[in-house]
Each structure stands twice: as C-alpha cells, then as structure tokens.
N, C-alpha and C positions, 0 to 999 in steps of 0.2 A: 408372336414368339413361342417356340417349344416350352411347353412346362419344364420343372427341371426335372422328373422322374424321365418325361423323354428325352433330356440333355444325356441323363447318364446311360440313360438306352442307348444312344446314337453314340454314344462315345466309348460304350463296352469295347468294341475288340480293339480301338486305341489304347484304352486301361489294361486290358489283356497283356497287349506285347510291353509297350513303356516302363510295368512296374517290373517286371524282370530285366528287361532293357535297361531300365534304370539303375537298374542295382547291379548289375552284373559293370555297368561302367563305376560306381561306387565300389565296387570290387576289384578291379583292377585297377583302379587308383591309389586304394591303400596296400594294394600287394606292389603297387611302383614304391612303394616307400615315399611320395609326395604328399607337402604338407596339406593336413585333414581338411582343411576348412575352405580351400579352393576349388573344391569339386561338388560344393552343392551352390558356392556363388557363380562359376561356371554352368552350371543347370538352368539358372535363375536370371541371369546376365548375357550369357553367351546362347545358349540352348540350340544346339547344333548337330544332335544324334550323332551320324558317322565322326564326324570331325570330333566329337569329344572322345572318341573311342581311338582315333589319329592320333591324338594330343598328348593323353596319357601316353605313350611310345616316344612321340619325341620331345618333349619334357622331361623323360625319364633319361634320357639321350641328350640332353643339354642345350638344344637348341636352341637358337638366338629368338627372340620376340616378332623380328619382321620375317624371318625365312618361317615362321609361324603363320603369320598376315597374310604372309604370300599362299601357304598350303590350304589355310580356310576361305581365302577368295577361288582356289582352284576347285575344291572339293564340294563350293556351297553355291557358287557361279550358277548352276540349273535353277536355282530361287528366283534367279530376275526374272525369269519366264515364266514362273506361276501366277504371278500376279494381273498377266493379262488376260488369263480366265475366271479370273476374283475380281474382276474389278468392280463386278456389281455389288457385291458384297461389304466391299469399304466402310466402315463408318463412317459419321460425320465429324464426331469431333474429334478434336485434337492427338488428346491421349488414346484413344480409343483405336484409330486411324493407324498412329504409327506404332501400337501395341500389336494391333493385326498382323501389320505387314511383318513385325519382327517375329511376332509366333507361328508363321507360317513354316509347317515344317512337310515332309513328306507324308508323310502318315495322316498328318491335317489336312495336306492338302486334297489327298485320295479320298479323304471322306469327303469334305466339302465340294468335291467334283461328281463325285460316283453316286452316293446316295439319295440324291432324290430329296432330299428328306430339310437339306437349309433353305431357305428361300428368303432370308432379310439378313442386314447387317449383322441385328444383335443376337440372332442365334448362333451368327458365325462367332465373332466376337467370343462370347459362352465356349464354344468352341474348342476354340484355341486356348483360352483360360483354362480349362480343366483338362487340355490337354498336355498343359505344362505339368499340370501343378500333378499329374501320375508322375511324370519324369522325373520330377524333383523330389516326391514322397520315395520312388524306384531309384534316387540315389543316396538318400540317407539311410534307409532300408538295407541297402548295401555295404555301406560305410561300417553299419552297425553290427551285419552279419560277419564279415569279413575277417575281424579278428577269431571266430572261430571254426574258420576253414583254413586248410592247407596252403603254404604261398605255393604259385607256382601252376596252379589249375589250368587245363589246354581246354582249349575249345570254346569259351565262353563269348570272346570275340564275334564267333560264327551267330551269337542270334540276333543281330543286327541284318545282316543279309538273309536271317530264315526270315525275318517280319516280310523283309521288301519283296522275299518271292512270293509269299501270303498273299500281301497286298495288290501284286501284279495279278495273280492268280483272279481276286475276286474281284480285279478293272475289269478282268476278258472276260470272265462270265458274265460280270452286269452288265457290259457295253457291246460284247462280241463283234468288234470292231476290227477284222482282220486283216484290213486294211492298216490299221495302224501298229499293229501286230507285226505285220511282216514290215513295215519302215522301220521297227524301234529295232529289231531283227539286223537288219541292213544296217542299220547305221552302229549299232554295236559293232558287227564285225568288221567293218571299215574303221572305224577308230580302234577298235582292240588291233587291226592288221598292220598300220601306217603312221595310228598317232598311239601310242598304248600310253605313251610317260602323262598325258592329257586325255585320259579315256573319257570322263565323264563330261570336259569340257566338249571335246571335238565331239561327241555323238548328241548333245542339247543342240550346240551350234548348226551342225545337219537337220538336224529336225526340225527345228523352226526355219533356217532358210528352205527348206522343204516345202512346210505347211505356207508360209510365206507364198511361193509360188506356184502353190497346188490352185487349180481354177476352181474357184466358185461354183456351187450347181444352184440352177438359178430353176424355181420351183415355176412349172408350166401355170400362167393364169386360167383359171375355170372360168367358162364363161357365166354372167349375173345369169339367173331364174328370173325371169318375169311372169 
C-alpha cells in the first residue's frame, strides 16, 4: 500500500479542483436560499459532483423527489461503466466493497485509471476516502464563505466542466490514445446532433457498444529460444 504522504501526493490535483468545487456548490446552495444542513449531508450521502450542482437549480425550482431520481439516474448512468475497468481493484469486504463502488466519482475514476500509480484494493479504497472527504471539507468551506459574498455571482457553475476539461486534457497526454480520442469526438457529436435531451446517456451507450465490438488484437506468439 502507498504511504499516506504518497496518498496525498496522488490525490493533489483531485484536492486541487474538489475544495473549490466544493465550495462553490456550498455556495450556490446557500445563495438558493435552501435549508443549510442538506448540502453537506448531500456531499456525504449522495456525493455526485455535477448532479449536485443540477440539484441546487431544481430544488430551488420545486421539483418533485422522483422527477429528481429520474434526472440523477440520467446524469450519473456513465457510473455503471466504470466499474468494469475497476474491477480489479474492489475490495474484499463488505463495507469497504460497496463504499468503493459508491465513491467512485469522475475525477476518481481518471485517477485510478490514468496514473499508474494504484495497483491493490486498499490504495484504491484510501482513494476514494480522501477523495470525498475534499468535497465535503470544499462544501462547508463554502457554506461558511457564502454569507460574505454578494447573492447572485455568475459564473461559478462553470468550474465543474473546467475540472473535466483539465482532466480530459491530462487522459490524452498520458495515454495519447487517438484512437479513442476521435471515438469520444464521434460519439459526442452524434448524440449532441439526434439525441441532445440524453447527451451523456446516448454518447456512454455508443461507446461501450462500440468498444464492445471493436476486435481484439491478439499479440503475435514469439517463438521459445532454445
């Protein structure tokens, strides 16, 4: 297992973006005028990045509890598919297992894919634990600032999608994969052109039937040295 001096190494530029991330969704919580105390059990409970950042808007908008249900299965639906690349990673036991699976978030997952750097459960695990526990510090942090900033601030929204271009950014240089590059490409603009109202759903869906039926490259045997 990583020391934890190298847990917090590996999980810098996650702490980087989350504790503003954090707080900037603690900030537009309390500028909705919703009650205080739901936004860091939502952190800690729910912990859904974009969708929390959905929520505040339509909660503040009234919205019914299942038309709710229904927008976090659409918006969070690309999850079932990360775990088939995690799946070495899984812990064993119980809690630990279905703790994993629920902490996996984007930003976790890019790390745990891209760097190199986990190779056992309980590092993964470590993880995801300290990868919450920025979100949730980045939304009391918020909570707390919030009353002495202006209601009404524009823009704040936007650094949720600067993380994910961040994060896109350092897939393609560490993997330089431009094969997969130009599918994510493709499949974007086919679902932003025919399915927009289900962007994120129809362009996962692509992809994996995709990678699904993309053939295997089946590595030439060398012949044995005698």
């Amino acid at each position: 297992m990583t020391s934890k001096r190298g847990l917090v190494s590996l999980t810098l530029p996650v702490m980087m973006g989350y504790l503003p991330l954090g707080a900037v969704f603690g900030v537009l919580w309390v500028d909705a005028g919703l009650t205080w105390y739901w936004a860091p059990l939502m952190s800690v409970l729910v912990y859904a990045g974009a969708m929390q950042y959905l929520a505040v808007g339509l909660l503040a908008a009234g919205i019914g509890w299942i038309d709710l249900a229904v927008a976090s299965l659409l918006v969070n639906f690309r999850h079932l598919f990360y775990g088939l690349s995690l799946y070495h990673l899984l812990p064993k036991g119980v809690i630990g297992r279905n703790y994993f699976i629920f902490g996996i978030t984007d930003e976790t997952y890019s790390l745990l894919s891209a760097s190199g750097r986990v190779k056992d459960p309980e590092t993964a695990l470590w993880v995801v634990l300290l990868n919450q526990s920025y979100w949730v510090l980045g939304t009391l942090t918020g909570m707390a600032l919030a009353r002495g900033l202006p209601p009404g601030l524009q823009g704040l929204d936007f650094a949720l999608t600067a993380l994910f271009t961040v994060l896109a950014v350092e897939q393609i240089r560490a993997k330089k994969d431009w094969g997969a590059v130009a599918l994510g490409v493709a499949a974007a603009a086919v679902a932003g052109i025919w399915v927009s109202d289900y962007f994120l759903l129809a362009a996962s869906v692509m992809l994996v039937l995709v990678l699904l039926a993309w053939p295997e490259r089946k590595q030439k045997e060398k012949p044995a040295h005698v």
